[in-house]
Each structure stands twice: as structure tokens, then as C-alpha cells.
DRENKOL-349347 format. One record per residue (C-alpha): residue number from 1; residue in three letters; x, y, z. Coordinates in steps of 0.5 Angstrom, whole numbers, plus 2048, in hexadecimal, padded with zeros to 3 digits. Layout:
N
num->NUM&residuo->ALA&east->X&north->Y&up->Z
...
! end
This chain:
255
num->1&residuo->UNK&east->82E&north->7CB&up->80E
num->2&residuo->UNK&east->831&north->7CE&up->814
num->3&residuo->UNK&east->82D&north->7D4&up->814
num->4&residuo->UNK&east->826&north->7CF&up->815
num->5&residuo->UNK&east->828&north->7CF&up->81D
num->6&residuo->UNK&east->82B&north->7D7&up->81D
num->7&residuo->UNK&east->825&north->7DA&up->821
num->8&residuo->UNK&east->828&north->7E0&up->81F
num->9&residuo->UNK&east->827&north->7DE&up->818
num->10&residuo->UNK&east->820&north->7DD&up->81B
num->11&residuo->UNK&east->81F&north->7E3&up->81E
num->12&residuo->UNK&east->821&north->7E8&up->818
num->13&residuo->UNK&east->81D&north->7E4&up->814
num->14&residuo->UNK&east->816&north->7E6&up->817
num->15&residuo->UNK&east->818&north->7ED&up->819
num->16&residuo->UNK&east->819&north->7EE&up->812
num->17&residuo->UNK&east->813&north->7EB&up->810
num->18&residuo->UNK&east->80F&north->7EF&up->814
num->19&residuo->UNK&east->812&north->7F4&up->812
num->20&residuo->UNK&east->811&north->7F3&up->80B
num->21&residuo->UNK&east->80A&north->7F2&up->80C
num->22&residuo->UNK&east->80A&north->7F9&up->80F
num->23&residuo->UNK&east->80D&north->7FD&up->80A
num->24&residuo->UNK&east->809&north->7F9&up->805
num->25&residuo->UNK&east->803&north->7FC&up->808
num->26&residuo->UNK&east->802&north->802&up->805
num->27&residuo->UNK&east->804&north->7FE&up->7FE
num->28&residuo->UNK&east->7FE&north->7F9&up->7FF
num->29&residuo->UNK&east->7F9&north->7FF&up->7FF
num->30&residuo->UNK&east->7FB&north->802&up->7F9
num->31&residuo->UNK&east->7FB&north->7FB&up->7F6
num->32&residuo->UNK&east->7F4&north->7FB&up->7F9
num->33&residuo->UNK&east->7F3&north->802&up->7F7
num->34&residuo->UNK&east->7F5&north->801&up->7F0
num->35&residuo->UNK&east->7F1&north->7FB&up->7EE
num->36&residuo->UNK&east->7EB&north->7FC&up->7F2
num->37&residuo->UNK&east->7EA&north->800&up->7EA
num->38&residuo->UNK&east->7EA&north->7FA&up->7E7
num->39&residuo->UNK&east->7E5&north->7F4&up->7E5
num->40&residuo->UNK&east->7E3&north->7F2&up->7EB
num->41&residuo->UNK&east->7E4&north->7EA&up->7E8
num->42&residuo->UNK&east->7EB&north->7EC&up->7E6
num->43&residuo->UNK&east->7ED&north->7EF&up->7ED
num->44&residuo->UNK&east->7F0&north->7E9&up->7F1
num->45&residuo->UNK&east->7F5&north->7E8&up->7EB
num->46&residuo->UNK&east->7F7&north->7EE&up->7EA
num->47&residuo->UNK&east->7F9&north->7EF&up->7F2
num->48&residuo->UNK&east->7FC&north->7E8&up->7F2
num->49&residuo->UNK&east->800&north->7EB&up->7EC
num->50&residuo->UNK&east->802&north->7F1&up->7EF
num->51&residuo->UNK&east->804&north->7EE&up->7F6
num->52&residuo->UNK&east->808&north->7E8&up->7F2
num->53&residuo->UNK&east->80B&north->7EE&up->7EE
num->54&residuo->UNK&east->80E&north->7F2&up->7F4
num->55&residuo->UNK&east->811&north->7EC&up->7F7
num->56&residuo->UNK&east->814&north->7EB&up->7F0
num->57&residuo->UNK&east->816&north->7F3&up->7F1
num->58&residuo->UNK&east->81A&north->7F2&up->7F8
num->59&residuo->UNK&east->81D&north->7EB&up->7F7
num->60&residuo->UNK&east->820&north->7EF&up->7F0
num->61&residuo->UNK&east->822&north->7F5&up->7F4
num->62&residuo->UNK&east->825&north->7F1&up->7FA
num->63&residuo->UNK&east->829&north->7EC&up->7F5
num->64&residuo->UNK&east->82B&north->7F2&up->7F2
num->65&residuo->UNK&east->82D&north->7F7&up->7F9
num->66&residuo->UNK&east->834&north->7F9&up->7F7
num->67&residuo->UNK&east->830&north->7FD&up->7F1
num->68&residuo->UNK&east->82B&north->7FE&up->7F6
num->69&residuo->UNK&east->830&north->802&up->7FB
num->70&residuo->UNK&east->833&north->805&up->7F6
num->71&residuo->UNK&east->82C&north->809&up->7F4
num->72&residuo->UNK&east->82F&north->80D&up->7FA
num->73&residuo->UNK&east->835&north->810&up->7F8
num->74&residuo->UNK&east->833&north->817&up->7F4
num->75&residuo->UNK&east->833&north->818&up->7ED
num->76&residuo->UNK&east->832&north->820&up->7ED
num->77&residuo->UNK&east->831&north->826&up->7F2
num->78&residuo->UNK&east->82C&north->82B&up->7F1
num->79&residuo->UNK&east->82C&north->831&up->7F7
num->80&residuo->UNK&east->832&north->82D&up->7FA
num->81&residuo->UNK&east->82D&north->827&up->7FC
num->82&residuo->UNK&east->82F&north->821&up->7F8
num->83&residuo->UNK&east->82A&north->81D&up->7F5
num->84&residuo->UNK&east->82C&north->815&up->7F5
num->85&residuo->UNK&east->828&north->810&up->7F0
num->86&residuo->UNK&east->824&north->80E&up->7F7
num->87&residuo->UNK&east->821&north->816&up->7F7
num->88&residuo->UNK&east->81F&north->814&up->7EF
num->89&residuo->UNK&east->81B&north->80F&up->7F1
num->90&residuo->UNK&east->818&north->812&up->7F7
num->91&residuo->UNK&east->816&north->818&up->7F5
num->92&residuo->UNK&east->813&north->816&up->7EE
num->93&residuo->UNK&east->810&north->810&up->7F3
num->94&residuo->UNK&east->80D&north->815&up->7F7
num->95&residuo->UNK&east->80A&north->819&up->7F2
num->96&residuo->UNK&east->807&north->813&up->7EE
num->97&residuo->UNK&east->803&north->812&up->7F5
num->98&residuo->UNK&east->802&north->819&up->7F7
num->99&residuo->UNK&east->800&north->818&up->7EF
num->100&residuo->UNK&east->7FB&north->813&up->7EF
num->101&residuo->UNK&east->7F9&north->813&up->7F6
num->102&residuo->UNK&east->7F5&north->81A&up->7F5
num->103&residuo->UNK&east->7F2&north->817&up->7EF
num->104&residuo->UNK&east->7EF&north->811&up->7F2
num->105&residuo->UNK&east->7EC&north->816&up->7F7
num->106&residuo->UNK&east->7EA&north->81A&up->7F1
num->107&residuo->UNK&east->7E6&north->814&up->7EE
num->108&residuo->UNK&east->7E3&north->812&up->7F6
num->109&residuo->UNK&east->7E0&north->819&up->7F7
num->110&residuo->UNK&east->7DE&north->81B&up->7EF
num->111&residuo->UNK&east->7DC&north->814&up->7EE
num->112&residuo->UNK&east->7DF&north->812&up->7E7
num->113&residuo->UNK&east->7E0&north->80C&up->7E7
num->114&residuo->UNK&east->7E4&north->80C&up->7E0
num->115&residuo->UNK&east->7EA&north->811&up->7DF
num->116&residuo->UNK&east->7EC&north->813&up->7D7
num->117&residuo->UNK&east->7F4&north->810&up->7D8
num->118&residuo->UNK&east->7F2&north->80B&up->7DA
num->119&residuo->UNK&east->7F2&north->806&up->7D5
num->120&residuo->UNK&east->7EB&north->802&up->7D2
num->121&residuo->UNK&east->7EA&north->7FA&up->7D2
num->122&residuo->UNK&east->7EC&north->7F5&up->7D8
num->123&residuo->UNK&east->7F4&north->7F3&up->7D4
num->124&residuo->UNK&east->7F4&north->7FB&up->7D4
num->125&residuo->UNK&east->7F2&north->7FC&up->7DC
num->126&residuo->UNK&east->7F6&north->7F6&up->7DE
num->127&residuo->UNK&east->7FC&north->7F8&up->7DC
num->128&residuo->UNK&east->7FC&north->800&up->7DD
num->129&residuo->UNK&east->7FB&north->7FD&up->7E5
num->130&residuo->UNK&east->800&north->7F8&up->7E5
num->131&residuo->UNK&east->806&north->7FF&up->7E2
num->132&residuo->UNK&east->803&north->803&up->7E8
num->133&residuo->UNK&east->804&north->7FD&up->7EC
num->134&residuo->UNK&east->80A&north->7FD&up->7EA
num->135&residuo->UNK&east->80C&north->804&up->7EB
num->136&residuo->UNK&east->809&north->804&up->7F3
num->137&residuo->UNK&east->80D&north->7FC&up->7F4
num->138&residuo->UNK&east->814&north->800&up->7F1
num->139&residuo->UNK&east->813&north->805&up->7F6
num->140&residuo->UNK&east->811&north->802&up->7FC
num->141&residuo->UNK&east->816&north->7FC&up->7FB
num->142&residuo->UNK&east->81D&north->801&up->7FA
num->143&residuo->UNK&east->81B&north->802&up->802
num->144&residuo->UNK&east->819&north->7FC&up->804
num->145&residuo->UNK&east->820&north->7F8&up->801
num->146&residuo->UNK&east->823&north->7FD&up->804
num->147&residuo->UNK&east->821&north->7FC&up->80B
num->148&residuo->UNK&east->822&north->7F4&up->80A
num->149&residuo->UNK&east->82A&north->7F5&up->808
num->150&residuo->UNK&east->82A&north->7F9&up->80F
num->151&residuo->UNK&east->827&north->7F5&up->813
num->152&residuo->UNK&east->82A&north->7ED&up->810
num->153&residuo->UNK&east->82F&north->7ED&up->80D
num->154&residuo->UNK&east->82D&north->7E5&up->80B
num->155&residuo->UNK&east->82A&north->7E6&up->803
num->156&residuo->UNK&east->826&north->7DF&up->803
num->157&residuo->UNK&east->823&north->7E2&up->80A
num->158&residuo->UNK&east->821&north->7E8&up->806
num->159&residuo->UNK&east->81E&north->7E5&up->800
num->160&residuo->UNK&east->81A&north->7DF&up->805
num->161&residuo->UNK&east->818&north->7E6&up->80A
num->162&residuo->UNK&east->815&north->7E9&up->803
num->163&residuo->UNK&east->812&north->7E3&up->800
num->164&residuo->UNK&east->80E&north->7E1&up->807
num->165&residuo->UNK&east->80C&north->7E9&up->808
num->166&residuo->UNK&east->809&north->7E9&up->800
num->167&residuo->UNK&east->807&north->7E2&up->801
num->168&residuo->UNK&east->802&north->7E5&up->808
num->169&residuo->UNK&east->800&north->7EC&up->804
num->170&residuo->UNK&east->7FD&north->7E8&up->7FF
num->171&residuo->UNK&east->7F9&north->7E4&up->804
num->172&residuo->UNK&east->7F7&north->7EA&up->807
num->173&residuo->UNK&east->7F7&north->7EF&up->801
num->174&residuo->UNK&east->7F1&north->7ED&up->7FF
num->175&residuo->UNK&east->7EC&north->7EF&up->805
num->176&residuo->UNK&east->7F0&north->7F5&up->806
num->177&residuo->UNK&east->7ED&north->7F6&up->7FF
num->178&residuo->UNK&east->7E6&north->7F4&up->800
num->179&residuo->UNK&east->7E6&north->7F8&up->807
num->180&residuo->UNK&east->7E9&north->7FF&up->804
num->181&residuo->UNK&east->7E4&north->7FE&up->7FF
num->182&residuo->UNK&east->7DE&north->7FD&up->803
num->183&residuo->UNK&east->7DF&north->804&up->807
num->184&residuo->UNK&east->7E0&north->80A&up->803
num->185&residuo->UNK&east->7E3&north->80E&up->809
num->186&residuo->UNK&east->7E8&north->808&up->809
num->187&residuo->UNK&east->7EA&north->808&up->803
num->188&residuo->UNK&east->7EC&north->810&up->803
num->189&residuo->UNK&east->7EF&north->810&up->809
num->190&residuo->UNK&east->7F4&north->80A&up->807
num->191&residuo->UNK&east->7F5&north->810&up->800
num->192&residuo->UNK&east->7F7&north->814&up->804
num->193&residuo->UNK&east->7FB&north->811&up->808
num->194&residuo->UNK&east->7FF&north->80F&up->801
num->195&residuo->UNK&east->7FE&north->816&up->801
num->196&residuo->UNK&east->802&north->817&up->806
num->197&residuo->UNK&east->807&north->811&up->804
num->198&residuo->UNK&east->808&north->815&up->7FE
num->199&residuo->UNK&east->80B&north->81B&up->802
num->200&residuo->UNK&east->80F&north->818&up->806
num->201&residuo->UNK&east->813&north->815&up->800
num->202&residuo->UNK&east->813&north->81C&up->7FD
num->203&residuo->UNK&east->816&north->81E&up->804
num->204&residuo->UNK&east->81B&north->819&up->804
num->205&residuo->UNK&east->81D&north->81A&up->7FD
num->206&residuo->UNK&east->820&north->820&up->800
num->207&residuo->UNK&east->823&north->81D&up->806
num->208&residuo->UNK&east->81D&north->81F&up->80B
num->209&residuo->UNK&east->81C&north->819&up->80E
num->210&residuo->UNK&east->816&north->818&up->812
num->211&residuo->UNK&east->816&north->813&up->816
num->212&residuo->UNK&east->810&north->80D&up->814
num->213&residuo->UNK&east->80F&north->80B&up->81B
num->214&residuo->UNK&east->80A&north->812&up->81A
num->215&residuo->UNK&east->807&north->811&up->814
num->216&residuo->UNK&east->805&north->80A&up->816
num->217&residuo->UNK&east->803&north->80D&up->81D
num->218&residuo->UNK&east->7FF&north->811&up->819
num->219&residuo->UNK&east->7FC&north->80C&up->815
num->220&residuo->UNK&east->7FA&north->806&up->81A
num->221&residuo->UNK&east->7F6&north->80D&up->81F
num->222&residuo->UNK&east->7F3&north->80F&up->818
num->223&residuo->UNK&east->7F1&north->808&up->817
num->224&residuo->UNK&east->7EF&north->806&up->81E
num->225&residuo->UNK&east->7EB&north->80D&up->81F
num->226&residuo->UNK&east->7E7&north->80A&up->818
num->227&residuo->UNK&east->7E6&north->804&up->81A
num->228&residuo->UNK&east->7E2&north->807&up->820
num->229&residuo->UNK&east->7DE&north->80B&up->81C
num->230&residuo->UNK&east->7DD&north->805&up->818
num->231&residuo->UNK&east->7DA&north->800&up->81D
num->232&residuo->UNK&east->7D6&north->805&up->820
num->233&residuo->UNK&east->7D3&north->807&up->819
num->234&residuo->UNK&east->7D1&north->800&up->819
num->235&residuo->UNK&east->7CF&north->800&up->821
num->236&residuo->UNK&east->7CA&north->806&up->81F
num->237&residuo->UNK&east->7C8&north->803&up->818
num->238&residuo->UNK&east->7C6&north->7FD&up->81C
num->239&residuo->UNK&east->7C2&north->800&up->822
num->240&residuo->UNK&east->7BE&north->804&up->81C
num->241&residuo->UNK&east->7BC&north->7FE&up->819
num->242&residuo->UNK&east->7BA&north->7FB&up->81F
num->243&residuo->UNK&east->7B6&north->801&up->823
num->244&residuo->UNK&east->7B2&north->803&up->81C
num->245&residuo->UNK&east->7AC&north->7FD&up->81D
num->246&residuo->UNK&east->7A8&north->7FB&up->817
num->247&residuo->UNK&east->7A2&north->800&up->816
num->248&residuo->UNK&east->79B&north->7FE&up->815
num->249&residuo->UNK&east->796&north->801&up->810
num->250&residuo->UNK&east->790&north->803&up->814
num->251&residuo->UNK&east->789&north->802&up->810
num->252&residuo->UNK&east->785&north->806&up->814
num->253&residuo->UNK&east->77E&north->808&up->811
num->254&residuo->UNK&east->77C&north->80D&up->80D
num->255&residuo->UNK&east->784&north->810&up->80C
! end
């Protein structure tokens, strides 16, 4: 119980855990994109399912971090670049969410509320989200463990890190939801901030690291700028509202 009067335990455990919290940004808006198609009774469940199931994800992956590691280690050579099993997982990653990305936006702008491979019924919906969900937990997960390893070398500080970040996105995932569900432009500009998340794990499946410090600059400018048009959307709405008086019928004789 030593560890319990170790500030330096501490100090690792809530700068993993915010870190954790940033990286699962991104899975947090796919999950609220990918259920926002649902039911709207069988949403808050499904989202809780997905969070639970991307913590249970990461705690298999950590408690699992030799195979993890390993996944760096080449397993063949194409043009002279060798391609590791971590390359795999991103490069398919990157294209399921450039994949399913362009669809969702497809769907907004056509206004399909129904697409023909998705399966019919509730059972059918829930549990075609719940394997895209797991697919998005997978590869957001495989970087995210493997930053934890680099930064505590503690697995039960990693494991409790995870659970309080998981634990926290659940509380939040939901307003996050009802928020980009309000605003279309929102909505788009977080499809294509996926977008862009998708290309970079393309790029680094090929070694091309580009530093996520600029894609969530990019992100947080995006997002303040939208937040801006948004208040003064509502501002403008409301002084409308406000400047156009209630107009009386004129009874004036003989018209």
C-alpha cells in the first residue's frame, strides 16, 4: 500500500487519465454518431454499451501489452516499407472511418434516414452498431494503450486511469450527443474531423507521423469558430423575435 503516499503514482494517474480522456474525444463522437441512427429509447443504452465495451477493450489490450508491442515488429515488406501488424490495424481503421465518415455525411446532405445494409428490427440495429463500435474502440484503443505503457510503468495505475476516463465519458458522452445532435453544422464538422483522423491513421500506417497536437489545434479552432456562428445564430434569432411586434388586423370601412 505504499503506492497509496507516492505523489508520483498520483501525479502519473491524473495525467494519464486526462490524457485518456483526450484521446477518447474522437471515439466519443463516432459513438454519438453511430447511435444518433438509433431509436432514440434504445440510445442512452447503446452508448453506455459502447463506452463499457472500449474500456473492456483497453484493459485486454494493456493486460495483454507484450502481444501488443509485439504488433510493432514487421511481418512482411512491400517496396521496401515494412508493414507491422499495427500498420494492419490502422490502415484498415483509417479506412473504415474515412468509410463510414463519408457515408454518415452522405446521409445528412441526401436526407436517407435508412441505408440498404443496414439491418431492419431493433436487435438487427443494435447489434450492427455495437460491431462498428467495436471495430472504432479497437483502433482508437491500440494507441492509446500504447501510450499509457509509455508514460506509467504501473499496470494498476493504467487500468484505474482508464476506468475513471471511461467512467467520466460516460457522463459526458451523452450531452456531447444531444449537442451534435442539435446542430447539423456540428454534426458535420466533428464527420469531418473523423475524416481527418482517418487519414492521419492511414499516414501513420505508413510511417508518416503527423503530430496530434495539430489535428486537435485544428479540431478545438474548428469548434470555437462553430461555437461563435452558433451563439450569434441564436443572438440574431432572438432579436427577430423580439423586433417583429404582433401586427393588428385594420377594420377600416368599406375595404
Amino acid at each position: 500500500m505504499e503506492w497509496l503516499t507516492n505523489p508520483e503514482i498520483w501525479v502519473a494517474f491524473f495525467t494519464l487519465t486526462a490524457l485518456e480522456i483526450v484521446l477518447g474525444i474522437d471515439n466519443i463522437i463516432m459513438i454519438s454518431i453511430l447511435v444518433s441512427r438509433m431509436p432514440k429509447a434504445m440510445q442512452p443504452r447503446t452508448r453506455i454499451f459502447g463506452l463499457a465495451l472500449a474500456m473492456v477493450t483497453r484493459i485486454l489490450l494493456l493486460l495483454s501489452i507484450t502481444w501488443v508491442m509485439r504488433l510493432t515488429d514487421d511481418l512482411f515488406v512491400v517496396l521496401g516499407q515494412g508493414i507491422s501488424g499495427r500498420d494492419l490495424i490502422l490502415f484498415f481503421g483509417g479506412l473504415f472511418l474515412l468509410w463510414k465518415s463519408s457515408q454518415e455525411i452522405y446521409h445528412g446532405m441526401e436526407g436517407e434516414e435508412e441505408s440498404l445494409d443496414e439491418p431492419k428490427g431493433k436487435g438487427g440495429m443494435f447489434l450492427y452498431t455495437i460491431l462498428q463500435i467495436a471495430i472504432i474502440d479497437i483502433v482508437f484503443s491500440l494507441d492509446s494503450v500504447i501510450t499509457a505503457v509509455g508514460m506509467v510503468s504501473h499496470v494498476p495505475v493504467m487500468v484505474a486511469a482508464i476506468i475513471v476516463a471511461v467512467l467520466i465519458m460516460m457522463l459526458c458522452a451523452g450531452v456531447i450527443s444531444d449537442f451534435i445532435e442539435k446542430h447539423p453544422s456540428l454534426k458535420m464538422l466533428a464527420l469531418s474531423f473523423l475524416i481527418v483522423v482517418g487519414t492521419v491513421l492511414i499516414a501513420e500506417s505508413f510511417d508518416v507521423h503527423v503530430p496530434k497536437g495539430y489535428v486537435y489545434f485544428a479540431m478545438a479552432f474548428s469548434l470555437a469558430v462553430e461555437a461563435i456562428n452558433i451563439k450569434m445564430r441564436t443572438s440574431m434569432a432572438k432579436k427577430r423575435k423580439m423586433q417583429d411586434p404582433v401586427k393588428l388586423h385594420k377594420d377600416v370601412p368599406g375595404q
